[in-house]
C-alpha positions as CSV (number, residue, x, y, z in Angstrom):
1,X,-24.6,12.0,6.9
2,X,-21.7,12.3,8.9
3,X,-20.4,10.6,11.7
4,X,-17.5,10.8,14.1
5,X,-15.3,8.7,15.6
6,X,-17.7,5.5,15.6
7,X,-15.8,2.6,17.0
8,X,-12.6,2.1,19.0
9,X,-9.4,3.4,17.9
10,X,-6.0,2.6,19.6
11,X,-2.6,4.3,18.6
12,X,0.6,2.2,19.1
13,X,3.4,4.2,19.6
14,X,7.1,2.1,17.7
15,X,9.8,3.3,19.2
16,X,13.1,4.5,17.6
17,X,11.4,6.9,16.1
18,X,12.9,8.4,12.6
19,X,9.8,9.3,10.7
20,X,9.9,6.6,8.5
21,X,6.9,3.8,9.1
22,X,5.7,2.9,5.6
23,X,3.6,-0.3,4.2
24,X,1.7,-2.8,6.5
25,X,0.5,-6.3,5.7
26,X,-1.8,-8.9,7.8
27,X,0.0,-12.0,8.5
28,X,-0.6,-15.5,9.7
29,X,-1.1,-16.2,13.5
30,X,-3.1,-12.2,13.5
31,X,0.2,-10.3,13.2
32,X,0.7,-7.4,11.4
33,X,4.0,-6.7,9.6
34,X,5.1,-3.2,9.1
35,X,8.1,-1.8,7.3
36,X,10.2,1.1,8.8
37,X,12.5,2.1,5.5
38,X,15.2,4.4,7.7
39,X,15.7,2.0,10.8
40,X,15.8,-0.7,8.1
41,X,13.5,-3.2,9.6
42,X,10.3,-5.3,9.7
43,X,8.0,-4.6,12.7
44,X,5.2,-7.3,13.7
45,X,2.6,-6.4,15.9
46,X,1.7,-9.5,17.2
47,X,-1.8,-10.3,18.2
48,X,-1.8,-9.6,21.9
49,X,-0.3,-6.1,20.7
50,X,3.3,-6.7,21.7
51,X,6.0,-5.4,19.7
52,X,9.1,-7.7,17.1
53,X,11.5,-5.6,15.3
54,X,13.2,-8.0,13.1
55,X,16.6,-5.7,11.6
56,X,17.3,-6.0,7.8
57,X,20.5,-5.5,6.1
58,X,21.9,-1.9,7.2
59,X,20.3,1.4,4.6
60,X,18.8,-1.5,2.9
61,X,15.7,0.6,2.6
62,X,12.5,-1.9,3.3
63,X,9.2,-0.5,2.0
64,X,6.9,-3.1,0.0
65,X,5.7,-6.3,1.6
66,X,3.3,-9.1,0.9
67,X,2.8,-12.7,1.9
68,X,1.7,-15.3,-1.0
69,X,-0.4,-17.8,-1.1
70,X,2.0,-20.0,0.7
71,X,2.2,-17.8,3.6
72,X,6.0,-16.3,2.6
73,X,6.4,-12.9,3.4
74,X,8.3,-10.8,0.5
75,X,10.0,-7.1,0.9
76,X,11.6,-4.7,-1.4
77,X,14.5,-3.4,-0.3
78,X,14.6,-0.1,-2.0
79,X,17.9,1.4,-1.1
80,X,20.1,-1.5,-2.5
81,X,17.7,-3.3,-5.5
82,X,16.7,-6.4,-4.0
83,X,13.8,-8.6,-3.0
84,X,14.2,-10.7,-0.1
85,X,12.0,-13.8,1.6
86,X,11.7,-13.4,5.3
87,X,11.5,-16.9,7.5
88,X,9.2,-16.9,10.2
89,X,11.9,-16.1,13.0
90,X,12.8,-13.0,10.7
91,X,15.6,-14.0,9.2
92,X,16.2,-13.5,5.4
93,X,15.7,-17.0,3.1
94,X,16.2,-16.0,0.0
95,X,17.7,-13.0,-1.9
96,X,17.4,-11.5,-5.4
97,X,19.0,-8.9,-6.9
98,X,17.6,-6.2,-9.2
99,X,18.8,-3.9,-11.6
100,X,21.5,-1.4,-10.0
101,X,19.0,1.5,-10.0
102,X,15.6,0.2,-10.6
103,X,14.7,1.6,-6.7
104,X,11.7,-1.2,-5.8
105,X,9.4,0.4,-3.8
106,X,5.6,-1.0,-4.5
107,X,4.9,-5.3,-4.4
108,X,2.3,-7.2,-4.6
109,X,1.5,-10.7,-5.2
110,X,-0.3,-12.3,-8.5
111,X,-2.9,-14.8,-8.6
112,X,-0.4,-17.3,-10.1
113,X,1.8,-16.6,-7.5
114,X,4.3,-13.7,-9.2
115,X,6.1,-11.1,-7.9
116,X,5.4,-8.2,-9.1
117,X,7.3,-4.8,-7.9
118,X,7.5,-1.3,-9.3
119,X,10.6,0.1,-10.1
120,X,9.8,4.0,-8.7
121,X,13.3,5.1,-9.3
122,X,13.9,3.3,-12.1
123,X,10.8,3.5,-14.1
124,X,9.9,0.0,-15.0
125,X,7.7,-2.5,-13.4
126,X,9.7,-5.8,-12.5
127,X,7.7,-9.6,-12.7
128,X,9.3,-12.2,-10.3
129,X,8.9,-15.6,-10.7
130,X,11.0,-17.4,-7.9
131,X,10.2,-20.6,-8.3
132,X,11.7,-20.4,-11.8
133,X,14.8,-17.9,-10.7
134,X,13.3,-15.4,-13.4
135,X,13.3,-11.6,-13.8
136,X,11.7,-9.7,-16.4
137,X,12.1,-5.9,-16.4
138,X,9.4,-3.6,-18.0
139,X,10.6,0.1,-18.8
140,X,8.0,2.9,-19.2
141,X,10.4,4.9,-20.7
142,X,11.9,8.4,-20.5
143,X,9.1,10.4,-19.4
144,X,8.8,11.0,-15.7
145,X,6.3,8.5,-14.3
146,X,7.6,6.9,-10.7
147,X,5.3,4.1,-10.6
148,X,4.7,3.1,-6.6
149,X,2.1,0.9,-6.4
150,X,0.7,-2.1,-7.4
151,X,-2.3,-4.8,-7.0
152,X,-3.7,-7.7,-8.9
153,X,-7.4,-6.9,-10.8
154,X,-9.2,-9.1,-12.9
155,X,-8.2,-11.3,-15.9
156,X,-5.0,-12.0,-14.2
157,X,-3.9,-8.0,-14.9
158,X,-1.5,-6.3,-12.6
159,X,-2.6,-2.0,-12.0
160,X,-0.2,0.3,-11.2
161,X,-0.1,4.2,-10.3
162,X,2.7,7.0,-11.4
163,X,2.8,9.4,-9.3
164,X,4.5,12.1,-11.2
165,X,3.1,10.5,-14.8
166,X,-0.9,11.2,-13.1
167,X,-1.9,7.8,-14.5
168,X,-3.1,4.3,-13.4
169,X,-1.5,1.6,-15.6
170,X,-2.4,-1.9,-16.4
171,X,0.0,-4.7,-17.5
172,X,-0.9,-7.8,-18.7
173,X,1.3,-11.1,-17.6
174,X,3.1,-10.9,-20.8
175,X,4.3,-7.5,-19.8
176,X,2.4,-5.2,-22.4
177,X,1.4,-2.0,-20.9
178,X,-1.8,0.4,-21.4
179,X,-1.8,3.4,-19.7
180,X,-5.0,5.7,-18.6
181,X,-4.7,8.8,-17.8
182,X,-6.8,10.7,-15.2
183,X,-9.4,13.3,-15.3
184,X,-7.5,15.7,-12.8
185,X,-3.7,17.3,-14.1
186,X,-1.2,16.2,-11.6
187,X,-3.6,14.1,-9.3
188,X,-0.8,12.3,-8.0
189,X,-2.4,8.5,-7.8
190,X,-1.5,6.8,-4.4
191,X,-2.8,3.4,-4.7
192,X,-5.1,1.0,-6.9
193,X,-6.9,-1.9,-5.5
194,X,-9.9,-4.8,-6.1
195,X,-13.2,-3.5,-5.7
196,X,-16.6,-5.1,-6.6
197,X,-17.8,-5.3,-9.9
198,X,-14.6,-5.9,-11.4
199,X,-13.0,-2.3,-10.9
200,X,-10.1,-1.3,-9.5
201,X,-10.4,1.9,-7.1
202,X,-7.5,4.2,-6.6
203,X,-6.8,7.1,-4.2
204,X,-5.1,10.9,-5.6
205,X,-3.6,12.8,-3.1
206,X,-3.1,16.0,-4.7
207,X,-6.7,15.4,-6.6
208,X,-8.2,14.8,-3.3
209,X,-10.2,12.5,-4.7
210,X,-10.4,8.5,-5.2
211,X,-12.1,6.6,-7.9
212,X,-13.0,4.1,-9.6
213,X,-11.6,2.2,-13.1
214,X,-13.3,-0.5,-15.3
215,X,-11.2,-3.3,-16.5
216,X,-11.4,-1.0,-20.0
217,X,-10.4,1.9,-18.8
218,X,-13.5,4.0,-17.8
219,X,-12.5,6.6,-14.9
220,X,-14.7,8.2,-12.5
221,X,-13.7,10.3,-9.6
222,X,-15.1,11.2,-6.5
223,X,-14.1,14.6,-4.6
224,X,-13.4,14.0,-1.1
225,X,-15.3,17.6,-0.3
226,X,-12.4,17.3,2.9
227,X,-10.8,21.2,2.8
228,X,-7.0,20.6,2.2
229,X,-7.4,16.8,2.1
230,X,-4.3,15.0,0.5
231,X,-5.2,11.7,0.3
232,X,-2.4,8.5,0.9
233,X,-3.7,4.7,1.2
234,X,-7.1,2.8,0.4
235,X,-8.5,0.0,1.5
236,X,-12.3,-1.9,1.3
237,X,-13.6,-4.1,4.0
238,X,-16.0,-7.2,3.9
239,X,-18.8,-5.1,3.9
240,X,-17.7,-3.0,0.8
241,X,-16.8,0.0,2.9
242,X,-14.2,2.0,1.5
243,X,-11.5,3.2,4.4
244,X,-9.7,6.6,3.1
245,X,-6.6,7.2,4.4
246,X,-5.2,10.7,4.8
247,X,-1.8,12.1,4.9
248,X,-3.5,15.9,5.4
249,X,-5.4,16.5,8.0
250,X,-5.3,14.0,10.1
251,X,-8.2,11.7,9.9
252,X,-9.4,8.6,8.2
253,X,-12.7,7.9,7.1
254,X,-15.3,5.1,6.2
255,X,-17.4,5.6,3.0
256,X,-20.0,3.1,3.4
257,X,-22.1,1.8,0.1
258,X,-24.7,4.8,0.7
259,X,-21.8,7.1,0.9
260,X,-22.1,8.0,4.7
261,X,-19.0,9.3,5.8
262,X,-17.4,8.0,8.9
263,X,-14.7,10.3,10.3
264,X,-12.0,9.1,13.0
265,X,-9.8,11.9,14.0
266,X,-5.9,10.9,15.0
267,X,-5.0,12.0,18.3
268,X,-1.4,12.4,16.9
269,X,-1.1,15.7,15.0
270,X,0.9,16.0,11.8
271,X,0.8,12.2,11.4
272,X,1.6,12.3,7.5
273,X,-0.3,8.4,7.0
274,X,0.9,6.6,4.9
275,X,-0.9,3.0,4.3
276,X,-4.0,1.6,5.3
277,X,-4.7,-2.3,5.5
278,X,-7.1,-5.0,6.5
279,X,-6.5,-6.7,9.8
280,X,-8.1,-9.9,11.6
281,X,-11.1,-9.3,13.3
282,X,-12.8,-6.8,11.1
283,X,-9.6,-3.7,12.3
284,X,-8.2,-1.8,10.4
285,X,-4.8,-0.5,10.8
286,X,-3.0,2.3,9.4
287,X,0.7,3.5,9.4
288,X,1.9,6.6,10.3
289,X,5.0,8.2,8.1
290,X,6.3,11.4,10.2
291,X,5.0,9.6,13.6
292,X,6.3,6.1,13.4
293,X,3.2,5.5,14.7
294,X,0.3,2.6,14.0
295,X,-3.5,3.0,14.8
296,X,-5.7,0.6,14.5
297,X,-9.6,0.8,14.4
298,X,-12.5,-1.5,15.7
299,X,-15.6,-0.3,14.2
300,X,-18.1,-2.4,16.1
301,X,-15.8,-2.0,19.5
302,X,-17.6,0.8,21.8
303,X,-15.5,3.4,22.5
């Protein structure tokens, strides 16, 4: 069955507009913190939908971004090798510098509280542990493998995707690395993430597919069936609804457990998505990359 366009969606348009709107996050208080990698700053749509660009260090380059268990908010700034801490007025606590080269894109946070980040430029996935002022760098040596995201999954493992290496990796907190690799030549993996049962699900934009992976390393994929689809961000909702996220066409869709297919068309053309997250109330709220645009659905809301 499909369906179209079930729910409310809204389009907010950011201004100063470079084509660059990346990674979203929920925050406390119902904001939503975005990353704009060329303009070099956070954005935070607060609740009642107004607009707070908080400006980073100039062609610092922000792109990953997670809040902890504490409620911190963390960035990678990819352009100059750091991760920074960012104070609830916007302003940058803490600072810690990477490897000249290592190019942190991806972060996520642990269940023990650990930064982890992926190094997409220099191949290696970094741990962070603040608290204790300590770094530990993880190459995945000479082979071309641009690792860009990364998520928690069970047993305290960390998954990660290369996009040009076509596999999902795992890494335990020790550091030691397995690497599966998919079905599909060249899927280009997007992002991995949590799912029930234990597996991790992950999105492949030239594969235009997702799938699923066990906690062993069993693989299955599901074809999208969408003609030209090029998948980008992932996300499942309370209800164990996957949300797909596309960067080609432009659309988004809800795979519900029965596999009905939702489908929410953008009324921005050549949108080029990027992420997809969770918000408060049951949205959900996706960036757009070429646009600088971020939509946001309410599935139960009437149109």
């Amino acid at each position: 069955a499909l369906a179209e366009n079930a729910g409310r969606l809204v389009e907010l348009d950011i201004p100063g507009k470079m084509g660059s709107t990346h990674e979203i996050s929920a925050g406390p208080r119902g904001n939503m913190w975005i990353t704009q990698q060329k303009q070099a700053r956070l954005v935070k749509v607060q609740a009642n939908g107004k607009l707070k660009f908080v400006p980073l260090p100039e062609n610092s380059g922000p792109h990953g971004l997670a809040f902890d268990s504490r409620g911190r908010l963390w960035v990678t700034l990819e352009y100059i090798d750091e991760i920074v801490q960012i104070g609830i007025d916007g302003e940058i606590i803490s600072r810690f510098k990477l490897p000249s080269g290592a190019g942190p894109h991806g972060l996520s946070i642990a269940s023990d509280g650990i930064i982890w980040w992926t190094g997409k430029t220099g191949n290696v996935i970094g741990r962070l542990d603040v608290d204790k002022d300590k770094l530990d760098i993880f190459p995945l040596g000479d082979r071309p493998a641009k690792p860009i995201y990364i998520a928690p999954g069970p047993n305290g493992n960390m998954w990660f995707t290369e996009l040009e290496g076509s596999n999902i990796g795992r890494i335990t907190d020790v550091g030691e690395i397995t690497l599966f690799a998919l079905p599909t030549e060249n899927a280009r993996p997007i992002v991995v993430f949590p799912g029930p049962g234990g597996l991790m699900w992950f999105t492949e934009e030239r594969g235009n597919a997702y799938g699923t992976i066990s906690a062993t390393g069993e693989i299955v994929e599901y074809p999208t069936g969408v003609k030209g689809g090029k998948l980008a961000g992932a996300v499942i909702d309370a209800d164990e609804n996957i949300w797909l996220q596309y960067n080609t066409p432009d659309i988004i869709q809800r795979i519900a457990p029965d596999k009905t297919v939702t489908t929410y068309n953008l009324p921005t053309k050549n949108a080029v998505q990027h992420r997809i997250a969770l918000g408060f109330g049951g949205k959900i709220w996706a960036t757009q990359n070429a646009t600088d645009k971020v939509v946001y659905i309410s599935p139960n809301e009437p149109l």
